[in-house]
N, C-alpha and C positions, 0 to 999 in steps of 0.2 A: 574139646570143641567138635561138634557135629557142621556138615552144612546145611541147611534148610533154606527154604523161600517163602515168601509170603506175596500177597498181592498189595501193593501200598500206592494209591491215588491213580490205581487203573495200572501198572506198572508191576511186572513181574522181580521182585527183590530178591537177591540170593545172600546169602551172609548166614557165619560162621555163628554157631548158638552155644551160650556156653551155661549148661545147667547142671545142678546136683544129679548125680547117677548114684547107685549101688553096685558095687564089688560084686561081677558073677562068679569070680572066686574064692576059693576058702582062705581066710588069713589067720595068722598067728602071733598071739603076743605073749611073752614070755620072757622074764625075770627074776632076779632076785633081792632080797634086802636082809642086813644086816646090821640091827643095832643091839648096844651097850651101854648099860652106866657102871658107875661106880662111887660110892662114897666112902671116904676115911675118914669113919668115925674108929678106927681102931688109933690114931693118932694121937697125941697128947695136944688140949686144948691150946691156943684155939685153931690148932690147924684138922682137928676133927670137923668142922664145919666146912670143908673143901671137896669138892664131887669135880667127877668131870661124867660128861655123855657124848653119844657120837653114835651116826648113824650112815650108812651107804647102801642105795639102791641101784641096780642096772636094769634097764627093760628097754626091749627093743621090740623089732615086728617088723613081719616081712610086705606091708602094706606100701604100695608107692603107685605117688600121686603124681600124675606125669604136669608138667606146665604146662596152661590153659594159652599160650599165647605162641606167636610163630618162631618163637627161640626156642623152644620146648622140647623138638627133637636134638638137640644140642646140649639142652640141661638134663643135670642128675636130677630123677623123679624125688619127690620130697616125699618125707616117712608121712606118720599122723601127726595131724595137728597137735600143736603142743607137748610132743611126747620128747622128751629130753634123757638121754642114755643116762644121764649118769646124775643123778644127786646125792648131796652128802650134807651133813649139819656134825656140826662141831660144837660142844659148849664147856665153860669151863665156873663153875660158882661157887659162892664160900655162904653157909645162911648157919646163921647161928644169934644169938640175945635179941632177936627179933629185926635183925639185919638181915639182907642180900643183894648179892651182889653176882651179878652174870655176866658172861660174855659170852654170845652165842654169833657162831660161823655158819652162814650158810652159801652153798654153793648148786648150780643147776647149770649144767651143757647147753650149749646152742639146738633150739627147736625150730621145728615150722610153725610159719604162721600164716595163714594166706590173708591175700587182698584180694576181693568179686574181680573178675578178669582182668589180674595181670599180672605179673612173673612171681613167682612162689618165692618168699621171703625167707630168709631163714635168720630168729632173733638170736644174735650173741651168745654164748654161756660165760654166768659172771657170777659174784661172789661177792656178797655183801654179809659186815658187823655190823649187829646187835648191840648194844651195852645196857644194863639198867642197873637200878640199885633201890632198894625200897627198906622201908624201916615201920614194926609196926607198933605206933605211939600206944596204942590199947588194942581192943577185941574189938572196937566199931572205927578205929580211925587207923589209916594207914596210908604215909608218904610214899612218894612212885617217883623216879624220872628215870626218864630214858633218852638215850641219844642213840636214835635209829640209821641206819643207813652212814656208819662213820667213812667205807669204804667210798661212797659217791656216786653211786651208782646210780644215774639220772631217773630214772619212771619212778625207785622206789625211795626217792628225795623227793618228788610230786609226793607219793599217797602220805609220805611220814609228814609233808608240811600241812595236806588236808586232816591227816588224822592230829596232828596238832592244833589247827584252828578249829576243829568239833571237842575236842576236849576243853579247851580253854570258853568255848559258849558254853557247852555243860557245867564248866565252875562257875560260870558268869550268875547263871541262870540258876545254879545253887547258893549259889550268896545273895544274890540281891533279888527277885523271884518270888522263891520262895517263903524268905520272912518275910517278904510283902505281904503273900497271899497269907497265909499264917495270920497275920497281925490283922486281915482287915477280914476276914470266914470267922477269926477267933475261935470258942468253943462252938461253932456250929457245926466245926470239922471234927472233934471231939466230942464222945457222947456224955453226958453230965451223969 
């Protein structure tokens, strides 16, 4: 925050302004990542169908964001936005006679996040399962479910319940919809 003034209904105003700047120094970001799979298909069936994968990044940066507000010289400055030291994913699956079946781990460190003028936030690092399992009946039809977010982890239990009620309109909307439109275009949609 700067102080500046302004003139407001004839009235000299002074107050604390608080806008996007640029860094007049040089900063640096720097990390690394490490991932891996594997599969055992050297196994005797059907545990030849069993993989595991797994992945781990570090990245840091000597970037720091002081707080915009009058606790600020008090608080620890906050990194970049969003930037989380440490992620990792974990999964474990078996696919095999046109079965799968997964389990995937992910995990992400506590970041910052800001809010427009007030105390620099910093989210959680948490760790949420994946599950799914899908079967494929032929070359044009394949069953899916999944059960996202088993760990409970509140924001990403929001998007799995919205990305569940847009899936379930899209079946909606493929079953009944569509042979609607079908049945009443007939061959008009179809060149003869």
């Amino acid at each position: 925050p700067f102080t500046t003034s302004i003139v407001a209904n004839g009235q000299l105003v002074e107050f604390n302004a608080i806008a996007p700047a640029n860094d007049p120094n040089t900063r640096f970001l720097y990390g690394f990542e490490l991932s891996g799979s594997h599969s055992f298909t050297y196994l005797p069936s059907p545990l030849d169908g069993f993989g595991v994968a797994g992945s781990y990044s570090f990245t840091d940066a000597d970037f720091e964001f002081p707080d915009p507000t009058s606790v600020g010289p008090y608080m620890e400055p906050a990194n970049l936005m969003g930037l989380s030291r440490h992620l990792a994913t974990g999964s474990v699956f078996w696919e095999k006679w046109g079965v799968s079946l997964r389990a995937n781990y992910r995990y992400r460190s506590g970041y910052y996040k800001p809010t427009f003028g007030s105390t620099n936030r910093t989210v959680k690092g948490s760790g949420y399962l994946n599950l799914s399992a899908q079967y494929n009946v032929n070359d044009n039809i394949q069953l899916k479910i999944q059960a996202l977010n088993v760990t409970g982890v509140g924001f990403l239990g929001g998007m799995g319940s919205v990305a569940e009620a847009c899936v379930a309109s899209a079946v909606r909307v493929s079953v009944t919809l569509t042979p609607a439109l079908l049945g009443l275009l007939g061959t008009r949609l179809i060149g003869r």
